[in-house]
C-alpha positions as CSV (number, residue, x, y, z in Angstrom):
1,X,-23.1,35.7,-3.3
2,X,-23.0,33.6,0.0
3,X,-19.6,31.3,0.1
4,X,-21.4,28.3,0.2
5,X,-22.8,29.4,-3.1
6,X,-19.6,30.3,-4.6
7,X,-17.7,26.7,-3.5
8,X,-21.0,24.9,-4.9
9,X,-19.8,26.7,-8.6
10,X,-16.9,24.0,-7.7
11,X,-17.9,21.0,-10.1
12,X,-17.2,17.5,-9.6
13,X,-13.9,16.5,-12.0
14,X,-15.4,13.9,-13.1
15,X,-18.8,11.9,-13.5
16,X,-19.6,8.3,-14.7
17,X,-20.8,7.9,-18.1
18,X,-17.9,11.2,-19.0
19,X,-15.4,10.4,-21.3
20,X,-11.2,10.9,-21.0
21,X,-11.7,14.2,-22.8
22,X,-14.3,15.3,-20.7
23,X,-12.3,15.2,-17.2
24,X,-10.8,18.0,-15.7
25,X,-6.8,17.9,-14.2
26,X,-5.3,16.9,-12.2
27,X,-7.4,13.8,-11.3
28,X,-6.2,10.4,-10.3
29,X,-7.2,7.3,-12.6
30,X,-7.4,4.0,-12.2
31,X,-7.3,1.7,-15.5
32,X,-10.4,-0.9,-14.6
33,X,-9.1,-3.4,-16.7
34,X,-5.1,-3.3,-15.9
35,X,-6.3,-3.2,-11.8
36,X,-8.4,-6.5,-12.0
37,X,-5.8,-8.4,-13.7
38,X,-3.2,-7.4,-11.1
39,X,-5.6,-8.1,-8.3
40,X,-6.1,-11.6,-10.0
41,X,-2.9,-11.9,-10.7
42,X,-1.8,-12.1,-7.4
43,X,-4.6,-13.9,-6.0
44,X,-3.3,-16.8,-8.0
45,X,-0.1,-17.1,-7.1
46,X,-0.9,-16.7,-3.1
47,X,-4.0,-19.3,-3.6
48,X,-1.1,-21.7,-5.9
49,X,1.4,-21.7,-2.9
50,X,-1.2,-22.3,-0.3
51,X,-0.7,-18.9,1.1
52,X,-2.9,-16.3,2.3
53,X,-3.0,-12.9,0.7
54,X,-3.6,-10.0,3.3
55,X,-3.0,-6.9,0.9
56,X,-2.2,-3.7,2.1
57,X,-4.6,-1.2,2.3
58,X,-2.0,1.8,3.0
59,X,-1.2,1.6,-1.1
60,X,-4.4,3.0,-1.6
61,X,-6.4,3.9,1.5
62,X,-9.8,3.2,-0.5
63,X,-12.9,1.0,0.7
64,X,-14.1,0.3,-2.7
65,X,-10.7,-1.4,-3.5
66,X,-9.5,-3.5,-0.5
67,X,-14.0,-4.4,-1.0
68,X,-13.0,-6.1,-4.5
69,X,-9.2,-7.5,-3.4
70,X,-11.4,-9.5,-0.3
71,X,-14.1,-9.9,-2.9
72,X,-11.0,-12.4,-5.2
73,X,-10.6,-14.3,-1.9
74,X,-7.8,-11.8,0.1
75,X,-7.9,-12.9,4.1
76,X,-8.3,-9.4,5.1
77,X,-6.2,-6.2,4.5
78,X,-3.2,-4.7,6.5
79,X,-3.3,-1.1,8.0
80,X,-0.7,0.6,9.0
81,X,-2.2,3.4,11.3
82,X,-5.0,2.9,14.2
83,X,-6.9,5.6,12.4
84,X,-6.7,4.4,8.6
85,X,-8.3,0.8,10.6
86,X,-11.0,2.8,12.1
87,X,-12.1,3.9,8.6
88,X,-12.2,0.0,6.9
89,X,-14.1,-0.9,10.4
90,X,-16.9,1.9,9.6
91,X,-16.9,0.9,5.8
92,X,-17.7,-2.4,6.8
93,X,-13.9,-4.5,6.7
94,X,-13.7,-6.2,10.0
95,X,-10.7,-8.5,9.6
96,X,-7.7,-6.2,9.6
97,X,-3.9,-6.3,10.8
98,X,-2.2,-3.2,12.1
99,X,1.0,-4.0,10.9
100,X,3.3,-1.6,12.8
101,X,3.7,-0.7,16.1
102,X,1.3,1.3,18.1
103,X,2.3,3.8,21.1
104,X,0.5,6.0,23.5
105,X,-2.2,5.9,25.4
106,X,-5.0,7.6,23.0
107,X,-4.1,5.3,20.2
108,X,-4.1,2.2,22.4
109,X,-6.9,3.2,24.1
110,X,-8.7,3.6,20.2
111,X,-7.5,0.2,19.2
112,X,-8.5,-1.6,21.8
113,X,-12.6,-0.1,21.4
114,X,-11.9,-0.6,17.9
115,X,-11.3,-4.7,18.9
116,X,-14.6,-4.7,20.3
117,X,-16.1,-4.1,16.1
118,X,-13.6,-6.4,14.3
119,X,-11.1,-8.9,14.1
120,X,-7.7,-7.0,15.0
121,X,-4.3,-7.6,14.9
122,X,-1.2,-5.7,16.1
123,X,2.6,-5.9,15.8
124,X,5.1,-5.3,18.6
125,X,8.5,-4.8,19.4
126,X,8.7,-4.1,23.0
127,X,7.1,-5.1,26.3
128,X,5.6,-2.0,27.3
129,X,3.1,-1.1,24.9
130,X,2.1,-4.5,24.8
131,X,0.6,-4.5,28.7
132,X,-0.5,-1.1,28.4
133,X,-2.5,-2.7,25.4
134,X,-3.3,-5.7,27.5
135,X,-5.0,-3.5,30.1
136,X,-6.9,-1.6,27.7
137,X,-8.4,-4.7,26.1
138,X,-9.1,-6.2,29.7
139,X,-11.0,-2.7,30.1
140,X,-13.3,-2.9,26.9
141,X,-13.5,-6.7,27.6
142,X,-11.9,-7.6,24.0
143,X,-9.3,-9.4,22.6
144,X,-6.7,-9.2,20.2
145,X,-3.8,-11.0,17.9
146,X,-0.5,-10.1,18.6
147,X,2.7,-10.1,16.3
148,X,6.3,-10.1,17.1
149,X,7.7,-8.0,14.7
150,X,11.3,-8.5,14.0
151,X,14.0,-6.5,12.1
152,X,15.3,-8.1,9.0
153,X,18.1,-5.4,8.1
154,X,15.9,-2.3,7.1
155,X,16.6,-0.4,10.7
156,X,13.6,0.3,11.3
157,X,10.8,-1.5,13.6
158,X,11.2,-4.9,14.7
159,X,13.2,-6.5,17.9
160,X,17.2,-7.3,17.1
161,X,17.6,-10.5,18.4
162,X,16.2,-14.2,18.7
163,X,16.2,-13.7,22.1
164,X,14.2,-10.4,22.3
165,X,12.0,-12.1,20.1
166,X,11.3,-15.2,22.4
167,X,10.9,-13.5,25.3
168,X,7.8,-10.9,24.0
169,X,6.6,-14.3,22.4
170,X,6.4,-15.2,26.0
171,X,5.1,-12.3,27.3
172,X,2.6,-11.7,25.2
173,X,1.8,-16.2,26.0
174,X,1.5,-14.6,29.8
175,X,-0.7,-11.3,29.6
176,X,-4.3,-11.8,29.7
177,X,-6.8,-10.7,26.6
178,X,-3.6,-10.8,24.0
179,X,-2.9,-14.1,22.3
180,X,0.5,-14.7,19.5
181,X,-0.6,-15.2,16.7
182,X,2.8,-15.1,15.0
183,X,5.6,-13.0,13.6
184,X,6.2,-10.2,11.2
185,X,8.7,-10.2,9.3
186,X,9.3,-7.5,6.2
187,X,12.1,-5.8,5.0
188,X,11.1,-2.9,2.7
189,X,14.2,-1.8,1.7
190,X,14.9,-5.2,-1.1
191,X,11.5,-4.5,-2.2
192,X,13.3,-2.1,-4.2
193,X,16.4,-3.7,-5.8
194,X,16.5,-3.9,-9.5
195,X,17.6,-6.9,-10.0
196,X,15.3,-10.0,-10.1
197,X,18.3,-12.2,-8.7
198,X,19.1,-9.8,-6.1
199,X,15.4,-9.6,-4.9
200,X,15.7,-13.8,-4.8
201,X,19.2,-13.9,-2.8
202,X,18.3,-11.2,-0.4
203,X,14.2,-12.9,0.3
204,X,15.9,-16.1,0.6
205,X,18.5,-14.7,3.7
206,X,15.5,-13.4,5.1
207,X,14.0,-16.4,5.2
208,X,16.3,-18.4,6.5
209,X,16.4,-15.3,9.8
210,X,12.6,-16.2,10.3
211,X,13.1,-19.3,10.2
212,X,15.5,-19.6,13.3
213,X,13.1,-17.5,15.2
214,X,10.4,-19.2,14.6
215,X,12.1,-22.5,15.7
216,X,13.2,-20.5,18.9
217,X,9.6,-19.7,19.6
218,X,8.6,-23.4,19.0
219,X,11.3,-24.4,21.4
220,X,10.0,-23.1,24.6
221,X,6.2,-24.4,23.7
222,X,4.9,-21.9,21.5
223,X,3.1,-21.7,18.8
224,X,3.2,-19.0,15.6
225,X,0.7,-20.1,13.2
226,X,0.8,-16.9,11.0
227,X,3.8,-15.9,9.4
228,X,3.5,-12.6,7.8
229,X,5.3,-10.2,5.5
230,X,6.6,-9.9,1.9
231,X,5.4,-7.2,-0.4
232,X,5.3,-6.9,-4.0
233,X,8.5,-6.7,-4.6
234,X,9.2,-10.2,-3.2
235,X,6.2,-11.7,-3.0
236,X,6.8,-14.5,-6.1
237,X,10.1,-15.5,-3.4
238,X,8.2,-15.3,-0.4
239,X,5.0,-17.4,-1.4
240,X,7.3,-20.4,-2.3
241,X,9.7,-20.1,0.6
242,X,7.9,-22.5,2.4
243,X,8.2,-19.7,5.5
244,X,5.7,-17.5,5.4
245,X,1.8,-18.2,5.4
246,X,0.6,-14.7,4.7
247,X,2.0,-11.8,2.2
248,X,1.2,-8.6,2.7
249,X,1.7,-6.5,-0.8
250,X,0.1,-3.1,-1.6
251,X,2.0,-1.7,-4.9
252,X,1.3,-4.6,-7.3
253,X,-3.0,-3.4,-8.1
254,X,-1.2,-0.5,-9.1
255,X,2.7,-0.7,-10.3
256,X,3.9,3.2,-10.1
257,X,6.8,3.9,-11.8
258,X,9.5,2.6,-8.8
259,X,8.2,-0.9,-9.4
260,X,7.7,-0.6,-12.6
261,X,11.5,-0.2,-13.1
262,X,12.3,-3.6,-11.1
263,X,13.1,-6.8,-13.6
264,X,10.3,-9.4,-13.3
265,X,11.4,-12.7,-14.6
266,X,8.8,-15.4,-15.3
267,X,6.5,-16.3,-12.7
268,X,4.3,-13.1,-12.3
269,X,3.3,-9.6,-14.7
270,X,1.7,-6.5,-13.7
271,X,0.7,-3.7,-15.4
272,X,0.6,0.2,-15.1
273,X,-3.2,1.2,-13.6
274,X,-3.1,4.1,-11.7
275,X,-2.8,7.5,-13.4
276,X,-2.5,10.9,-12.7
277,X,-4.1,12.7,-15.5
278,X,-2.8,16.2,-16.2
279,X,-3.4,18.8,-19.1
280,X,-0.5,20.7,-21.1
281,X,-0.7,23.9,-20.0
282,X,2.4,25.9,-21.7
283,X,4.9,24.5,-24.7
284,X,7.2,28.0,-24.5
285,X,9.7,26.0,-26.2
286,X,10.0,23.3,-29.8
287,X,10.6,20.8,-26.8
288,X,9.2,21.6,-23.5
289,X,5.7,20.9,-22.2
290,X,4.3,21.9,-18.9
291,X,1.9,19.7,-17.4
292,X,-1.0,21.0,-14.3
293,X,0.3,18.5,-12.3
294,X,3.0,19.2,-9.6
295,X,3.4,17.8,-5.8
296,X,0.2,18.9,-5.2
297,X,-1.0,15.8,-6.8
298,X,1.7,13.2,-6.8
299,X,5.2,12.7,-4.9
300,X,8.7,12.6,-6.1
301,X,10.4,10.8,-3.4
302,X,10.3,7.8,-5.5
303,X,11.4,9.5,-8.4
304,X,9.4,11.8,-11.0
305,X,6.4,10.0,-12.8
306,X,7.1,8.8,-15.8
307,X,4.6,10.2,-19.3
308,X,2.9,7.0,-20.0
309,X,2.5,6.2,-23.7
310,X,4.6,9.4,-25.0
311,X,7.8,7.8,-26.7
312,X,10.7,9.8,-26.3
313,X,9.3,12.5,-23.5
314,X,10.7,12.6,-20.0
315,X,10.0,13.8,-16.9
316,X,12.9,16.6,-16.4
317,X,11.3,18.0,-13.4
318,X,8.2,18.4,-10.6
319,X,7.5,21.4,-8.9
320,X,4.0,22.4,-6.4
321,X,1.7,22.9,-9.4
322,X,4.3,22.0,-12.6
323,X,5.4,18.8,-14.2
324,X,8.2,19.5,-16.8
325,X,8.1,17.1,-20.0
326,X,11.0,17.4,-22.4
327,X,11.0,15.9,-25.9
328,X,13.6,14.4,-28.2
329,X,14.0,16.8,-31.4
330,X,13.6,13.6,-33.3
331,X,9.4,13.9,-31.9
332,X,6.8,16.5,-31.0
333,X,6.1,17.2,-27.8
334,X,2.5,16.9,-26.4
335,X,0.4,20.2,-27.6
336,X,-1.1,22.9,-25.8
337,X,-4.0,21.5,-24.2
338,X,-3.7,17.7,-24.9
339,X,-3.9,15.4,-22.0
340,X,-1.2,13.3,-20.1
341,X,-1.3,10.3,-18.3
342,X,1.6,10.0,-15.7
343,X,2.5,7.3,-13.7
344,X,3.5,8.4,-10.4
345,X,6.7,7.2,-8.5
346,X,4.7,6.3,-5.6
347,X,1.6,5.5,-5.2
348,X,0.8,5.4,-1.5
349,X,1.7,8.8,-0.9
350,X,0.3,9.8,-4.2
351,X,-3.6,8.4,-3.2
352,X,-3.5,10.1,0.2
353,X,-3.0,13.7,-1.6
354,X,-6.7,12.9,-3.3
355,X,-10.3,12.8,-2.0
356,X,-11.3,10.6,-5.2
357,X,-10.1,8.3,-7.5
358,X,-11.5,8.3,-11.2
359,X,-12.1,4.7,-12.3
360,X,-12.2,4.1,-16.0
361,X,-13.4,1.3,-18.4
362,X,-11.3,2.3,-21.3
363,X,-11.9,6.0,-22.1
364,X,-15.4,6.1,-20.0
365,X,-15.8,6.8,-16.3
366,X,-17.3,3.7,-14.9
367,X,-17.5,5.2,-11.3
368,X,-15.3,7.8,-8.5
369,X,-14.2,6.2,-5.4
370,X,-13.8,7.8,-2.4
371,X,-10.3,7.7,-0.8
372,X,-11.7,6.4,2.5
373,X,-8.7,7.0,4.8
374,X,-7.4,9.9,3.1
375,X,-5.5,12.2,5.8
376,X,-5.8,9.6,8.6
377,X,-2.4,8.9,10.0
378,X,-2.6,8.3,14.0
């Protein structure tokens, strides 16, 4: 038996029209019903606030779903590698922001063809990259927005001071086939904080630091007209702040388990709609399941996924192929065989370990998306 004819015995997990029971694990999952809400969800309070909503696509790395979060009324999609872009462009997404920092002469050289096919944007943080992308767009004849990204307290990309700031507003003013279109400004790390009021006092300080800049921008005769930023976390701050004119959230069509363990207040609700579906494949004791699913198929740097719908089972544990349930004596543990839904930590990293997700209308298969930009991070 040839190989080819040996990898073609390799069926499909899943096919539309299949039920729940019929899918083999691990597969990723995606609620229909729970998704749409969140995507309209959000829609509404960007549209409310007069802000535009620029999701990002690095959540989920899928055409099919940055397609439908456009299809609501989004302004485009974020990126957040030159490759991952290049995949949108050839699905057929043409308005797309880069939203990091991009270095070396390969991937300037790519995103600067890439400008030639769509409407691009870019964020820097130094001077250098920025003319080296300035000759490479005078070379393909192309132009592109540019961002000054600067560094609200996470320590990572972004310029430290108003000054730095104003003066690659300036240069960017100065170099030919580059035009500002305004500043980035997002600080991951308070996505995270628990607390709903210490999400609120730590948006608002960031706020306020944008603010200055932009006034220092505006004071030497420039102009920023898109401020962008925010992500789920603080995005019901961050629409009303009366700062920023774009958001740029990823986590909220999907709410993994880190998110899910934030407090929410009034104003917004998402729900749990992506999945990794695993099967009980040993119960060696009263209270201890094994799942098929291990690292292999979702990450644990946000935490273990949690066993959705199983009251009184936890995650104890996730190894390469093995997720470890324990049970309360006071209920049974999921039986040999049964299926489990778990909600990951993490869902970026947790798409980009799968070729397809499973989307479901209830307990059918409606349809399996590709993950377009699976693997794609130059």
């Amino acid at each position: 038996m040839s190989a080819e004819a040996i990898m073609s015995l390799i069926s499909s997990a899943a096919q539309p029209g299949d039920t729940l029971a019929a899918l083999d694990t691990p597969s990723l999952i995606l609620d229909l019903d729970a998704f749409e809400d969140n995507l309209k969800t959000m829609q509404a309070l960007a549209e409310h606030h007069g802000v535009a909503l620029r999701p990002h696509a690095k959540a989920h790395k899928c055409a099919d779903i940055a397609q439908r979060q456009i299809a609501l009324g989004a302004q485009g999609i974020c990126c957040q590698k030159v490759t991952e872009a290049a995949a949108f462009i050839a699905a057929g997404i043409t308005d797309i922001h880069i939203s990091n920092e991009i270095v070396g002469a390969s991937k300037i050289g790519l995103l600067a063809r890439l400008a030639k096919h769509a409407q691009l944007s870019v964020c820097v943080d130094h001077i250098q990259p920025l003319k080296s992308l300035s000759e490479a767009l005078v070379a393909q004849d192309a132009q592109m927005g540019i961002f000054v990204e600067i560094d609200l307290g996470q320590q990572r990309c972004g310029v430290q001071t108003i000054e730095e700031a104003v003066k690659l507003a300036q240069a960017t003013a100065a170099l030919p086939n580059v035009w500002l279109k305004g500043v980035q400004a997002y600080h991951g790390g308070i996505q995270h904080e628990r607390s709903h009021e210490a999400r609120y006092q730590a948006s608002q300080a960031a706020a306020q630091r944008v603010q200055e800049v932009i006034d220092a921008i505006a004071k030497v005769g420039l102009e920023c007209p898109v401020i962008t930023g925010a992500g789920t976390g603080t995005a019901l701050f961050d629409v009303a702040s009366g700062v920023y004119t774009e958001i740029q959230p990823g986590s909220y069509a999907f709410m993994d388990n880190d998110y899910g363990q934030l407090e929410w207040g009034e104003g917004a609700t998402f729900q749990h709609s992506l999945f990794v579906l695993g099967t009980v494949m040993s119960v060696p004791t009263p209270t201890r399941a094994i799942v098929d699913v291990g690292l292999k198929s979702t990450t644990a740097e946000s935490g273990l996924p949690r066993p959705y719908g199983l009251t009184g089972v936890t995650c104890t544990g996730l190894h390469d192929e093995h997720t470890m349930l324990d049970a309360d004596k006071s209920v049974h543990r999921p039986p040999l065989g049964s299926l489990v839904k778990l909600v990951p930590g993490h869902c970026d990293p947790t798409f980009n370990l799968h070729d397809t997700v499973v989307v479901m209308r209830g307990d059918t298969v409606e349809a399996l998306w590709p993950i377009t930009a699976r693997g794609l991070s130059r």
